[in-house]
C-alpha positions in Angstrom: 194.5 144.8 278.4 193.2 146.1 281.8 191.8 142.7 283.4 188.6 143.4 285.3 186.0 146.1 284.6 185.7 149.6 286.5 183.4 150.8 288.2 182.7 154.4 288.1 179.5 156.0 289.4 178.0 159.0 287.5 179.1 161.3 290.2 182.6 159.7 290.1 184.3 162.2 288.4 184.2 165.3 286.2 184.6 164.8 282.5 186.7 167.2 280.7 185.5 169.8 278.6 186.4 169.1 275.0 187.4 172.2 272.9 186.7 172.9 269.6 190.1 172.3 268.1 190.3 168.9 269.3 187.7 168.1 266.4 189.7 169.9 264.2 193.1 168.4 265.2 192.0 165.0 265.1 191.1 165.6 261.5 194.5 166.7 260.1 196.1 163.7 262.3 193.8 160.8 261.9 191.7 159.8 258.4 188.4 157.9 260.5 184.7 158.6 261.4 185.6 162.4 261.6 185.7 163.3 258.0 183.6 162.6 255.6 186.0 163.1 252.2 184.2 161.7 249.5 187.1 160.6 247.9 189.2 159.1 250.7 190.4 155.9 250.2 189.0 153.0 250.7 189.8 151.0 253.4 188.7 147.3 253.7 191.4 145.8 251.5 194.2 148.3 252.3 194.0 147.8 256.3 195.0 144.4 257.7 192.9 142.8 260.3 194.5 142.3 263.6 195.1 138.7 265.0 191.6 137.2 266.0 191.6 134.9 268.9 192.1 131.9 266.8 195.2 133.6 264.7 193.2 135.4 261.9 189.4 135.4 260.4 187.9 132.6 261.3 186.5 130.3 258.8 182.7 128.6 259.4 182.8 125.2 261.0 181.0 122.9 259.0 181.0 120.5 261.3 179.1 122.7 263.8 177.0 123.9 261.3 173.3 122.9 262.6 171.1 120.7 260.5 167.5 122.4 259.8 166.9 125.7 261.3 169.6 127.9 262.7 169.0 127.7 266.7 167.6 130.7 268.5 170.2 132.5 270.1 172.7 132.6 267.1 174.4 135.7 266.6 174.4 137.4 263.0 177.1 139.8 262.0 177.9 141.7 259.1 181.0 141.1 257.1 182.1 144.5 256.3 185.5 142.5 255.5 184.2 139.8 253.3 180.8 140.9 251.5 178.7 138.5 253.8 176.8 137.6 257.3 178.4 135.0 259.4 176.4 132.7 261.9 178.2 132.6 265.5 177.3 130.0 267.9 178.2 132.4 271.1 178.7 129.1 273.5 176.6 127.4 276.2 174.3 129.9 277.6 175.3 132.4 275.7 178.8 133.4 277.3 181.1 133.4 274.3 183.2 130.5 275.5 184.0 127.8 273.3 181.9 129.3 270.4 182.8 129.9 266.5 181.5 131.1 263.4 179.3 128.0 261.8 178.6 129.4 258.4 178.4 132.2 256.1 176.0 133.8 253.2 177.1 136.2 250.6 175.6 139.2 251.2 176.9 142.1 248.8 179.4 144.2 249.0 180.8 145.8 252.7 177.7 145.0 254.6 176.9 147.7 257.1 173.4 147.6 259.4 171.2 144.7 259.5 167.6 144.0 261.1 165.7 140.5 261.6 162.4 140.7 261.8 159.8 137.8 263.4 159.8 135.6 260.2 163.9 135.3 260.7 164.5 137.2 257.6 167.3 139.0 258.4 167.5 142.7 256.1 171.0 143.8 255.3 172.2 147.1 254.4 175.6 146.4 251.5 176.8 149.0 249.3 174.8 147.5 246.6 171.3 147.3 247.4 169.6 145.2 250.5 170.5 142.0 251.1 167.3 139.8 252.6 168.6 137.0 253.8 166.6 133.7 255.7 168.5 133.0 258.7 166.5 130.0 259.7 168.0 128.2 256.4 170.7 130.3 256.3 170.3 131.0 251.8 170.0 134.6 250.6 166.7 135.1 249.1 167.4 138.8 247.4 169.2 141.7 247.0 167.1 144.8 246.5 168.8 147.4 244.3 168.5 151.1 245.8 166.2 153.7 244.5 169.0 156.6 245.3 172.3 156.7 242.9 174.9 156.7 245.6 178.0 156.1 242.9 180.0 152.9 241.7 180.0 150.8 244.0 183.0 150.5 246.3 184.2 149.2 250.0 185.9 151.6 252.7 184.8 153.8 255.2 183.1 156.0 253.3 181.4 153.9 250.3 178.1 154.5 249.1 175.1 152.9 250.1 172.9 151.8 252.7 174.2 152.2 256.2 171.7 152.2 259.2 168.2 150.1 258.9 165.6 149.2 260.9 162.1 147.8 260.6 158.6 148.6 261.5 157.3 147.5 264.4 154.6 145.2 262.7 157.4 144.3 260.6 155.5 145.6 257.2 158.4 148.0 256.3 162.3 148.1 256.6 163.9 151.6 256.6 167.2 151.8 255.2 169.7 155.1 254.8 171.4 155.2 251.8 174.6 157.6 251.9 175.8 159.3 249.2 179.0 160.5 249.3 179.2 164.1 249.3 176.0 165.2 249.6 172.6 164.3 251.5 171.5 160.9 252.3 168.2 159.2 251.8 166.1 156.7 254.0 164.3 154.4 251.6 161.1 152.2 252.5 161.0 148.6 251.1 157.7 146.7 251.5 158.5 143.3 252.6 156.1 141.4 251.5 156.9 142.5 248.0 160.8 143.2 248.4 160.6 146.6 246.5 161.2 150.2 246.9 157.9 151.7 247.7 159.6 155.6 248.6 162.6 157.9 249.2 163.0 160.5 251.3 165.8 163.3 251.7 167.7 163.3 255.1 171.1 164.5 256.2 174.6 163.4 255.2 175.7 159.9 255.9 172.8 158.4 258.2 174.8 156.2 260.2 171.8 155.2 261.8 168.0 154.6 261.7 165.3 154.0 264.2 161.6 153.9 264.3 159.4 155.4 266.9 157.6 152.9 269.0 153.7 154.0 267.4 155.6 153.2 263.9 155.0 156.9 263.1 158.5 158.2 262.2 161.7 156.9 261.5 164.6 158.8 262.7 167.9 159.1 260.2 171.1 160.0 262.5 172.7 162.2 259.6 176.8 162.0 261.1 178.3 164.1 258.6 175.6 167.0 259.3 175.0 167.0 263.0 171.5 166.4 263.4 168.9 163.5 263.3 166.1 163.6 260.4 162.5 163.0 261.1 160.9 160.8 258.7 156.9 160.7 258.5 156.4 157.0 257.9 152.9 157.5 256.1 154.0 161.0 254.1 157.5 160.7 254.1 157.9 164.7 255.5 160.7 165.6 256.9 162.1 167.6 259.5 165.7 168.5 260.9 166.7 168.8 264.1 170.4 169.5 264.9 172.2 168.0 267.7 175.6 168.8 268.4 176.4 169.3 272.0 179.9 170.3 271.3 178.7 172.6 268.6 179.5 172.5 264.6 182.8 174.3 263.7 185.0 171.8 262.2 182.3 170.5 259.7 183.0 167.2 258.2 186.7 167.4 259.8 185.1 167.2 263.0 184.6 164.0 265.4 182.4 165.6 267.3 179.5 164.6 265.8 176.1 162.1 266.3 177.1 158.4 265.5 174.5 155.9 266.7 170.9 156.2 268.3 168.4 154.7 270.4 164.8 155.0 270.8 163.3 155.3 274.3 160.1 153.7 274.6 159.2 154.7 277.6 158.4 158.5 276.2 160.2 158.0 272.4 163.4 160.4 273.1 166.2 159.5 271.5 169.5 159.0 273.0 172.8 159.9 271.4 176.1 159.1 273.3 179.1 161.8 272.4 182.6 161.0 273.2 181.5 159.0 276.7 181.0 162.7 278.1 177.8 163.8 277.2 173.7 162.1 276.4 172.1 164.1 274.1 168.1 163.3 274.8 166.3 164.9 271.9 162.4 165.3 272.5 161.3 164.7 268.4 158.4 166.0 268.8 160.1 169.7 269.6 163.8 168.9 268.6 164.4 170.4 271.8 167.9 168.6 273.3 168.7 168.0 277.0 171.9 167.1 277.8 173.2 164.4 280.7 176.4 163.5 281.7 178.8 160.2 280.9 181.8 159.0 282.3 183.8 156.6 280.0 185.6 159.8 278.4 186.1 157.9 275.3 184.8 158.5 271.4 181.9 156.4 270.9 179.7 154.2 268.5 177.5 151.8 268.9 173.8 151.9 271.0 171.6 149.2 272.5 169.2 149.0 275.3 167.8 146.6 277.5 164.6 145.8 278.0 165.0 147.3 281.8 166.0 150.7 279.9 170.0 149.7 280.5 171.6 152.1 278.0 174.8 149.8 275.9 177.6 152.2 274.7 180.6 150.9 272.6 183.5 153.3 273.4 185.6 152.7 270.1 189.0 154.9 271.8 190.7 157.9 272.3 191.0 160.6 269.7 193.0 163.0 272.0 195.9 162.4 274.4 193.1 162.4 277.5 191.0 160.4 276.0 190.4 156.7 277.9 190.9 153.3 275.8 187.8 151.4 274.4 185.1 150.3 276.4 181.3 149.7 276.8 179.0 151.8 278.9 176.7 150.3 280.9 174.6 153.3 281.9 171.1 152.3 284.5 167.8 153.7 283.7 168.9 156.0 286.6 172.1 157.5 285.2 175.0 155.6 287.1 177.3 154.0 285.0 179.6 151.0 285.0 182.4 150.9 282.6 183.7 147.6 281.2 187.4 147.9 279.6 187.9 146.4 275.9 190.7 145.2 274.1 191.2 147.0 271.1 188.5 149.3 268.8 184.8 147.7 268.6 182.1 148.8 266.3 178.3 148.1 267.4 176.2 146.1 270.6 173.8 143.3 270.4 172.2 142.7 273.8 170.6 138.7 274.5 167.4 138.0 274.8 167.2 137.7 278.6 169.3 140.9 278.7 171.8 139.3 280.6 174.9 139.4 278.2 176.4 142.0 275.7 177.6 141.5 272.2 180.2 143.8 271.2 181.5 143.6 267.6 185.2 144.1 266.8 184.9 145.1 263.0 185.2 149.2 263.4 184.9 151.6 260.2 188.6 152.6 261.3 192.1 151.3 261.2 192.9 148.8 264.1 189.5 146.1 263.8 189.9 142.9 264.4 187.5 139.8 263.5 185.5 139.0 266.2 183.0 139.6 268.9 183.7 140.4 272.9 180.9 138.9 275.3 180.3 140.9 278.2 178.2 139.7 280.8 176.1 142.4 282.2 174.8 140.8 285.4 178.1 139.5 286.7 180.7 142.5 287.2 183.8 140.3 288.2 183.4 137.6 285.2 185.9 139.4 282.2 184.8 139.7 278.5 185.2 136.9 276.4 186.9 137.7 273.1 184.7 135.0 270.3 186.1 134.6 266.7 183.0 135.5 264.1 183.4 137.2 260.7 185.8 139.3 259.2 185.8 142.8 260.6 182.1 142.7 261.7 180.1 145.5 262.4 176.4 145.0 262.0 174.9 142.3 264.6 171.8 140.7 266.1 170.7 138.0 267.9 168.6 135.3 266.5 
């Protein structure tokens, strides 16, 4: 493990220009995020966990368990490992150290994506329906059962059901995309008052991710598997394609090169796709137009956050070519310059805390080589080294409470 974080500005260097048959050779030598086989095989029970800080998966504290309401500042993660949501108490102030897991709710099976909204019902995508879970007592209160037939139901990589979710911003509507294997996806719209499927509508293959427009207007489905990002119409459910693939499309499903996670902008609603810690792909949705920028980490990447001063979060999960650099998170200024904070080992998604201060990174990873925790970064301080936090069993989903 490198010990301190770099430091590299945008200008620092020139990132190498990937070739098409990288995606193509990655394919035929790694099974991960690259392909989308339908029938691969399923990997939660097959791949063993590596070592978690305290020598495995880390079972809930009961004796740290809070009495009443869960505190604000608890971290939620998705069991993708274990079919539930763990609570993690992330320290004093927030810094990782000396925090645990402090309890656990069956979800359904291999949660993926989750949202909380305001009420602190927390909205979890499993492969099974939509788990809606009260954080503040920590009980689940639901599981929704999807409208779309995405197959038995099954754990690995590539399962069936929902995946990214997100909610409305008054909090009226959650937005889930349901993949099924093989063939387009769908984002469904559950009314949460009544915790039932109120509409379906067609978008790309596997949306990895969903987002909502500030106004609440669309929702935005990043389809992995088919290279672009589908425009939902909240009130119509139209929709409308736009492709974005800065490296291009050749290598189809067997390619890496494709869109993982988004964010949302608010500033002027673009949204920004990270590719392999080379490229930003800005896409305008109102003209699917797509500007490219340039990033420095030179690693394949995940999962997206921002701060509330515009910060761009980037999990860098590791190489998938012999110049490829090891894991890392991104931490790309409004402006473009870019700090890059080594990680040990393959993460998964990014939570950022309420003061903005301090990054969430989650170990879980839809690929061999996860491990069962979270690493704490703390954004303002770029001496301090991450913090490595037992929580979960290969967690990906996570917010903070």
């Amino acid at each position: 493990m490198r010990r301190a974080a770099a430091v590299r500005a945008a200008g620092a260097r020139t990132a190498p220009t990937r070739r098409t048959a990288l995606g193509l050779l990655a394919a035929v030598l790694l099974a991960g995020c690259g392909t989308g086989t339908p029938g691969a095989a399923p990997e939660a029970s097959a791949t063993p966990a590596t070592t978690a800080p305290s020598g495995g998966t880390a079972a809930p504290d009961p004796s740290r368990s809070p009495a009443g309401r869960t505190p604000e500042g608890t971290l939620l993660v998705a069991d993708f490992g274990a079919d539930t949501v763990t609570f993690v108490d992330p320290g004093p102030d927030g810094s990782g150290r000396g925090g645990a897991p402090i309890a656990s709710v069956k979800a359904g099976t291999a949660p993926y994506g989750l949202v909380v909204g305001e009420d602190g019902r927390a909205w979890v995508a499993t492969a099974e329906g939509v788990a809606v879970v009260d954080t503040r007592q920590r009980t689940r209160l639901a599981l929704i059962p999807y409208a779309t037939e995405s197959g038995p139901v099954t754990t690995g990589e590539y399962r069936g059901g929902g995946m990214g979710i997100a909610m409305a911003p008054d909090g009226g509507h959650v937005y889930v995309g349901v993949n099924v294997p093989g063939r387009d996806g769908a984002v469904e719209v559950i009314d949460t008052a009544t915790r039932e499927v109120t509409g379906t509508a067609r978008v790309g293959m596997r949306p990895f991710d969903v987002d909502v427009s500030p106004d609440g207007r669309e929702v935005y489905a990043t389809d992995h598997d088919s290279f672009d990002v589908t425009a939902v119409d909240a009130d119509t459910l139209a929709t409308r394609r736009m492709e974005v693939a800065p490296y291009g499309t050749e290598g189809g499903l067997g390619s890496w090169l494709k869109p993982h996670y988004a964010v949302v902008r608010p500033s002027d609603g673009a949204l920004l796709l990270p590719f392999e810690g080379e490229r930003l792909a800005v896409l305008d949705p109102r003209t699917g137009r797509v500007a490219i920028e340039r990033m420095t980490a030179n690693t394949h990447q995940h999962g997206a956050a921002l701060t509330s001063d515009g910060t761009l979060l980037v999990v860098g999960t590791g190489p998938i070519g012999p110049d490829d650099e090891d894991p890392s998170l991104t931490v790309r200024a409004p402006d473009g310059t870019e700090r890059i904070v080594p990680l040990d080992g393959p993460h998964e998604d990014v939570a950022v805390s309420k003061d903005g201060r301090t990054a969430y990174v989650t170990g879980g990873f839809t690929r061999d080589g996860h491990w069962n925790g979270i690493t704490v970064v703390d954004l303002d301080d770029e001496k301090s080294e991450p913090v490595r936090l037992a929580a979960g069993n290969r967690p990906l989903g996570i917010s903070v409470l």
